[in-house]
N, C-alpha and C positions, 0 to 999 in steps of 0.2 A: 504494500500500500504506500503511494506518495502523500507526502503532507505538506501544502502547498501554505507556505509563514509568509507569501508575499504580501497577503491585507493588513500582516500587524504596523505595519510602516515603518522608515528608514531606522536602521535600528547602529549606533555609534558602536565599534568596539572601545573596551576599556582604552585610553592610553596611556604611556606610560611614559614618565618622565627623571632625569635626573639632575633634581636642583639641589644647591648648598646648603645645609642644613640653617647657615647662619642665614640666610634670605628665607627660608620658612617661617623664621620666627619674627622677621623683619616683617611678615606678611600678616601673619597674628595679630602682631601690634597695630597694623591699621587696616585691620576689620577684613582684610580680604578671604585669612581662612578660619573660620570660626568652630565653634562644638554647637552642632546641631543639641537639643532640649533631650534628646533621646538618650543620648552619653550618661554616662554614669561619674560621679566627679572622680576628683582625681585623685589617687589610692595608692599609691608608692608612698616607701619609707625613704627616711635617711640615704640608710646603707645603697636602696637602690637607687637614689638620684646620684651618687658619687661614684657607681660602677657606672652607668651609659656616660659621665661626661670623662671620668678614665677610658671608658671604648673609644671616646673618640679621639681627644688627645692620645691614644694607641692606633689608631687608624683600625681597629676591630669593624669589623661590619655589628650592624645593629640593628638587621633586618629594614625591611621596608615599611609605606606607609597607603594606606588607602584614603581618597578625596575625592569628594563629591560636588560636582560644577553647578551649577543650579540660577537661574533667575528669579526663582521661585522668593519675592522680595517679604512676605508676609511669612516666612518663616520662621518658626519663633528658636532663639538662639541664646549661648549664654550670651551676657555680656565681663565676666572674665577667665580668666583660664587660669587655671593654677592657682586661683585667689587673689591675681593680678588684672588689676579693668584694661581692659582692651577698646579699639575706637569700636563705633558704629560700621557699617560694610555705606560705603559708598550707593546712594540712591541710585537705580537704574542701570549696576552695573553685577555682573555674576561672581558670587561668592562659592570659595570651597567650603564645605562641611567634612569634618574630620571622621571617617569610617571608622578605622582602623592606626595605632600609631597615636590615641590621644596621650598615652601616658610620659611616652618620648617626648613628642614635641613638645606637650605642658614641661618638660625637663630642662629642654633646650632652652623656650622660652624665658622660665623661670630664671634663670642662672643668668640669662644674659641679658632680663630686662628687669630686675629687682631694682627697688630704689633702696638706697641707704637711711631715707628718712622713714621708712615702715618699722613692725616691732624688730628690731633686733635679730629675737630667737627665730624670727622666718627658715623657714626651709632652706629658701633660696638666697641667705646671708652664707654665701661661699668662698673660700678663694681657693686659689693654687700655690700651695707654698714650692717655690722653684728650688730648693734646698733638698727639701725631702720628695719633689715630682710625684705631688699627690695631692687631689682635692682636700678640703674635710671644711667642717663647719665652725662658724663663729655663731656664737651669744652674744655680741658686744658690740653698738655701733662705734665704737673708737677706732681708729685710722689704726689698719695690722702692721707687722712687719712689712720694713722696704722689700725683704725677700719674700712677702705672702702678697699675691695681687687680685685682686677682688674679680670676680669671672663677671659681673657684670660691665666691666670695662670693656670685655672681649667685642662688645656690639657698636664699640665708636673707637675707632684707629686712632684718633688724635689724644684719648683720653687714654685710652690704653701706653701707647708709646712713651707720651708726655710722661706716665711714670715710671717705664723701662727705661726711661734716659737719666732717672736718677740712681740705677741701681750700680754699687762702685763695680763689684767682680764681672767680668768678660762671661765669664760660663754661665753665670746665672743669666747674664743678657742673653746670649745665645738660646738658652733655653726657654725664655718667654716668646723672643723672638717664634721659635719652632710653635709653643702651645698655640699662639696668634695665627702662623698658618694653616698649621689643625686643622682648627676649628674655622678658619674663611673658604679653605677648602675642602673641606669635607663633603662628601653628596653624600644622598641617600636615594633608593627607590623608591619611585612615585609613582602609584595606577590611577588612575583619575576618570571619573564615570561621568559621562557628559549625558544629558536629556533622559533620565530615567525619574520614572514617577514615585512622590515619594513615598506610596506604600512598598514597593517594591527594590527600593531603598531601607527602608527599615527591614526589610526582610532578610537585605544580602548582611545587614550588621547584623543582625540576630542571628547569622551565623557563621559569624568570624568567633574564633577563640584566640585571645591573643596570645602572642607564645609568652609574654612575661606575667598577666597576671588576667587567669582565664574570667571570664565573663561566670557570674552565677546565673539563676535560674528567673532569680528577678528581674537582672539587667535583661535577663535574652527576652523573657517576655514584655517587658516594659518596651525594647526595640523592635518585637513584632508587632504591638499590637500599639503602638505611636503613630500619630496621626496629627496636624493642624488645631484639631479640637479636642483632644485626648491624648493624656499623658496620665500613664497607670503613678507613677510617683505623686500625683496628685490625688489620685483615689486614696491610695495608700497614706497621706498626709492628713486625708478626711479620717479614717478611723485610729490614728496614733491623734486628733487632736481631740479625738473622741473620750480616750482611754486621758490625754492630759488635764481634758475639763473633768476627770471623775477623780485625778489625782492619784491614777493607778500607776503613773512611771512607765517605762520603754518596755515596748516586744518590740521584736526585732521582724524586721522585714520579710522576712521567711514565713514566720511564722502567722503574719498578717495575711500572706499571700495564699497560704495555706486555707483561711478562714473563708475567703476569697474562691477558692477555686469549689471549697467544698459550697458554698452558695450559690455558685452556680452550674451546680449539679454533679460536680466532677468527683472531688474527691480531697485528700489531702494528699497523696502522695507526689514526688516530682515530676513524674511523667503528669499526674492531674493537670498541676500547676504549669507545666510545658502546655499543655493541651488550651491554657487560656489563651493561645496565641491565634486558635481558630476562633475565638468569638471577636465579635463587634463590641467598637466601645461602648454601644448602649449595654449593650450583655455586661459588660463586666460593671458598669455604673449601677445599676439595677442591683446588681449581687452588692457590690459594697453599700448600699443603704440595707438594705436587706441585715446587713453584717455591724453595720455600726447603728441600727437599733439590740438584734440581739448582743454585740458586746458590753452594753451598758447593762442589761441584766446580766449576765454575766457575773461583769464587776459587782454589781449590787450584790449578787449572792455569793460571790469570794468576801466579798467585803464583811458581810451581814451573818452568813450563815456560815461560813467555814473560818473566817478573823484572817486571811490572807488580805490586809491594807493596800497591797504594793504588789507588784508585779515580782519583785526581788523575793520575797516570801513565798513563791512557787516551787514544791521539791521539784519540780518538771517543769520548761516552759511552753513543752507540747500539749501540758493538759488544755491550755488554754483554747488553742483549736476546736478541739473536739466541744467541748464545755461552751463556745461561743453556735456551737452548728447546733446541740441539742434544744438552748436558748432561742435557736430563729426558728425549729420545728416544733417547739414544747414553749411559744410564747407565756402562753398561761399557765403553769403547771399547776394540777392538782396537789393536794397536801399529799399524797403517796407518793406522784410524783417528784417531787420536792423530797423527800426521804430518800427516793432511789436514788437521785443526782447527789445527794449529799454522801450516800452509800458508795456509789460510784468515783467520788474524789477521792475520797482515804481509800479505797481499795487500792485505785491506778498510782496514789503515790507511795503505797507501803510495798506491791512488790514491784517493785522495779520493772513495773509494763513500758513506761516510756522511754527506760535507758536505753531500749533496743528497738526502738519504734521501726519497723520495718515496713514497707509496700501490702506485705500478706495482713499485718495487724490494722492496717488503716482502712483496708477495703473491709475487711470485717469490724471494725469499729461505725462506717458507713453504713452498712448493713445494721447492725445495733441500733446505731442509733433511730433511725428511719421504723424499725420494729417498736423501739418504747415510745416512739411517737405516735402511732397509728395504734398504740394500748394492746398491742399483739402480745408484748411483756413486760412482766411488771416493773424489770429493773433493765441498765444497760448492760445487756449481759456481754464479758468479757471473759477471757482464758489466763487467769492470774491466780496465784493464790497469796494467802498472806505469811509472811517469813514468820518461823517460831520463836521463841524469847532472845534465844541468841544471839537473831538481830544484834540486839543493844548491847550486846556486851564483844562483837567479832566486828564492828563498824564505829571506825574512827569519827570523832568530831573535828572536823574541820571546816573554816568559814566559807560557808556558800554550797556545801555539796549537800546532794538530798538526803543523806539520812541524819544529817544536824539538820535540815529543815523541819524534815519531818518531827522529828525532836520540838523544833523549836514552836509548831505550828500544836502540838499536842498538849504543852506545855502552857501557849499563849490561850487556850481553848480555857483552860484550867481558871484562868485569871489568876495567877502566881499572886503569892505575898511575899516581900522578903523576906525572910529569917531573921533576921537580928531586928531591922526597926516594924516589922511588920504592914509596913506601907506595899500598893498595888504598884509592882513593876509593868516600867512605862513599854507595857509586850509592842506597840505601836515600832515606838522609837528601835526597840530589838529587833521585830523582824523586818525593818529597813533595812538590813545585813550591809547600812555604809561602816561597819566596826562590828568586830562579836564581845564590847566590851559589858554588855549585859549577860552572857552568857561567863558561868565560871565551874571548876571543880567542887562538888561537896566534899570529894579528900583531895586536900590540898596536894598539889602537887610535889612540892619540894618534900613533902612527908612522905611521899609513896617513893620518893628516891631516895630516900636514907635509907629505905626497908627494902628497899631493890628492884622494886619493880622498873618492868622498861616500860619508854615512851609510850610504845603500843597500846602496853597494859591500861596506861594512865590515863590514856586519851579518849578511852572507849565510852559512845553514848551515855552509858547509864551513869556515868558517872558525870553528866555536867545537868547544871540545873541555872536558872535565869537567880539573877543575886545582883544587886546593885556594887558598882564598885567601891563604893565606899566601905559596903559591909564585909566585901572581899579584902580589899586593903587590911579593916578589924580581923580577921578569920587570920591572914598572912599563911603562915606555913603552921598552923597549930592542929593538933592530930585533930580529927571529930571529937572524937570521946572528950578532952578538954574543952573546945570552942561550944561543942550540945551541952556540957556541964554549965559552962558562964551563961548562956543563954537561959541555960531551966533555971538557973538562981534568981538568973534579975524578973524574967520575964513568965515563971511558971511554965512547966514542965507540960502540961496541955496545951498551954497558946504554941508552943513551940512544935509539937506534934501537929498541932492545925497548921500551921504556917507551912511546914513542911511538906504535908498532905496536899497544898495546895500545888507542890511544885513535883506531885507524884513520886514523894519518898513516902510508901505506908510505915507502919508499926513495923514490920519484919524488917525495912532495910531502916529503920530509923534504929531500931533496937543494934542490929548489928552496927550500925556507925557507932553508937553507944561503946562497941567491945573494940572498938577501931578494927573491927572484922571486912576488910575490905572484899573479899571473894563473897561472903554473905550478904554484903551491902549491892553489889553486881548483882547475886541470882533473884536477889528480892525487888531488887528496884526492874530487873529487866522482866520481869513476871509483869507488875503493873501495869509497867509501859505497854507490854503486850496485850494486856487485859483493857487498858483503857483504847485502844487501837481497834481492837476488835470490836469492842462494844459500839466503838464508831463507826463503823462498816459495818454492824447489824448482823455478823456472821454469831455470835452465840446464840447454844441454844435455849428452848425457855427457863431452863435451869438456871443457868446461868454458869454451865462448865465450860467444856471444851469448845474451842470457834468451831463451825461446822467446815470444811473445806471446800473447794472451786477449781474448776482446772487444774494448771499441771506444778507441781512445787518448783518454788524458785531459792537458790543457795541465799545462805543467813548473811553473805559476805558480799556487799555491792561489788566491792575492789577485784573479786573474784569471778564477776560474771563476762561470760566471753558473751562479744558482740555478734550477731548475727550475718554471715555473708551478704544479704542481702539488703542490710541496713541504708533505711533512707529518711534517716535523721541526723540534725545539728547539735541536738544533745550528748 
């Protein structure tokens, strides 16, 4: 069969060209090649902007670049690059847009168009010290060594030289001399796409990976699915200012997207969220209000019903996903409803279902959910079970990881008292996790080292309880048995037992800190903790013995669990 392509019309090939790289950045500066709205900003470190301008004073290649010719004048553009303003693009005349190569040339640029009067600690406060033939950065607007010369001189010969001509030694002349024609003659490859439409434009970026720092899942979709009137970064701005008027703090972009794909009908997984690149921007507009109504209940019921304040208080911050999709299918929940969601949270954070959030677990999470919506079943049913006491005593505390969350979220449930002055610790201010200085040892640390235990030992869940530092400072390194002694004197021996109760040490592990029995004080405190867990998740049964179990057992030791091959999560 012939397939006759002569009605699509005159069609350009790519060209290719190779210009200076220091005239690229000369072209930047006034407006002629700009970062299309589609671009993602600019994401190199340090270290990487001092290896591409060592490629080039080395004459290394540094790969090519892709640029897109356009008259298209209502196109909407940065207007700086690198964090440097750039001019306007000349009215009526054709502007490149950066495909490919943004991170480069915002490098170039940078380095040789940085003004000295900006902050200081700028990225692009650079020189070349000619002694040691090697970039590196200043913090200091003060005038460097005669042998260090500022790389932004490199873009005006007269300014450049005028300080080469003060430098006394021949060799180090010599050698600025050489950096200066580097860098004037340096090219680079240039492809350059003339009269192409700009959806099919955002298509060819959406599918470049660049070789220094690959495109995520966001950038690619936010550049297929770009348009004049639609920019997914703005969708996504709509429901992160959603979450800032309720004072919930940062998700990250992923995860928003995710919420996103699942609204509009997809899924969560990457390939879902890839898949947003076949809908229309009304499709995807439509799903984010959709998404930043249920995330405000949501937050209302992390806020309200579970004491998660902040986003930073999530053992998981994939529960949030799922939890926003149930909220836009279960706008109204029932009072049962409302128990199963609540059952449902402490389940997914206590066995480690989200560590491993995989493709296979989200399609069935989609499925769940879509089932407790339509009242098919009574809870979201999931394949988890809940770890046994051990937990809390085979799992470190350390700031920010989930099982000091979960700790800290079981604890904040409690409404804690201190110990010593018996005032409500501020659980608010603690599970902001910007410090873990509310959170402290009930056996002091330094105690558990004179007696030998190791760090591991010492650090283990059940051993930290919320304590104000003041009263931690009092406590210092004094065994239990003496700090519980000074406390039952001043304050009575029952207030003290309540006080503690409230921070889920009962009778059995209070009693043992009494005998300064620290392995006693572990299996009793990590019994509660398990009992109080349980009873949140609604698996005991009417007795009130053993939790009843659920799918498949998960090991007592987060640190211990291997990840799944197929994993397609940030967590």
């Amino acid at each position: 069969m012939t397939v006759d392509i002569r009605d699509e019309g005159p069609i350009r090939h790519p060209q290719p060209e190779v210009p200076r790289l220091a005239n690229l950045a000369d072209r930047i500066l006034h407006g002629d090649i700009l970062l299309p709205k589609f671009q993602r900003a600019f994401v190199w470190n340090r270290r990487q902007v001092l290896e591409l301008l060592d490629s080039v004073v080395k004459n290394y290649p540094i790969g090519s670049i892709l640029l897109w010719q356009t008259n298209l004048g209502e196109l909407a553009s940065e207007r700086t690059v690198a964090g440097l303003s750039v001019r306007p693009p000349r009215p009526g005349y054709p502007v490149n847009y950066i495909l490919d190569g943004q991170q480069r040339l915002s490098t170039i640029f940078g380095a040789l168009h940085w003004k000295p009067n900006e902050d200081p600690d700028s990225i692009w406060n650079i020189v070349y010290d000619l002694a040691e033939q090697k970039f590196m950065h200043r913090t200091t607007d003060d005038e460097p060594p005669m042998f260090q010369i500022p790389t932004r001189l490199l873009s005006d010969p007269a300014d450049y030289f005028g300080r080469v001509g003060l430098i006394a030694e021949p060799e180090l002349q010599l050698r600025a001399k050489q950096v200066f024609a580097r860098f004037q003659d340096y090219s680079i490859a240039a492809i350059v796409l003339h009269d192409m439409p700009v959806d099919e434009v955002a298509k060819v970026f959406g599918r470049i990976n660049s070789t220094g720092t690959p495109l995520d899942v966001v950038d690619l979709v936010r550049a297929a699915t770009w348009t004049p009137d639609f920019d997914l970064t703005e969708e996504v701005d709509t429901l992160l200012a959603v979450l800032e008027a309720k004072k919930y703090g940062r998700i990250d972009r992923k995860t928003i997207l995710r919420t996103i794909a699942a609204a509009a009908g997809l899924g969560f997984s990457n390939s879902d969220m890839d898949n947003l690149r076949r809908l229309s921007g009304r499709q995807i507009t439509a799903a984010v209000g959709e998404v930043a109504v249920a995330a405000r209940r949501a937050v209302d019921f992390l806020a309200t019903q579970i004491g998660t304040p902040r986003a930073a208080a999530l053992p998981y911050l994939n529960q949030f996903a799922p939890l926003v999709e149930v909220f836009r299918q279960v706008p109204k929940p029932t009072a049962a409803q409302f128990s199963a969601i609540h059952r449902w949270f402490w389940l997914t954070a206590s066995g480690g279902y989200f560590k491993g959030w995989n493709s296979t677990q989200m399609l069935a999470d989609c499925i769940a959910i879509a089932e407790f919506a339509a009242k098919r079943t009574a809870d979201i049913e999931i394949s988890v079970a809940v770890p046994t006491s051990n937990f809390w005593r085979r799992n470190q505390f350390r700031a920010d990881n989930a099982p000091a969350k979960l700790l800290a979220l079981l604890l904040a449930y409690e409404q804690p008292l201190d110990l010593r002055t018996g005032q409500r610790i501020d659980v608010d201010k603690a599970l902001s996790w910007d410090n873990d200085k509310e959170f402290h040892h009930f056996f002091p640390r330094d105690f558990l080292r004179r007696a030998r235990y190791s760090t591991a030992q010492i650090n283990v869940c059940a051993n930290f309880i919320m304590l104000s530092s003041v009263s931690n400072i009092w406590i210092s390194n004094q065994p239990p048995s003496r700090y519980l002694r000074d406390l039952c004197d001043t304050e009575g021996e029952a207030e003290v037992r309540k006080r503690a109760a409230t921070c889920l040490v009962d009778a059995d592990a209070f009693a043992a800190a009494q005998r300064d029995d620290f392995e006693g004080f572990l299996r009793a405190r990590s019994e509660t903790l398990h009992q109080r867990l349980t009873a949140l998740i609604g698996l005991l049964d009417s007795s009130g013995g053993a939790p009843k179990t659920v799918g498949y057992a998960e090991p007592d030791n987060y640190d211990a669990m291997e990840e799944p091959v197929d994993r397609d999560s940030d967590d």
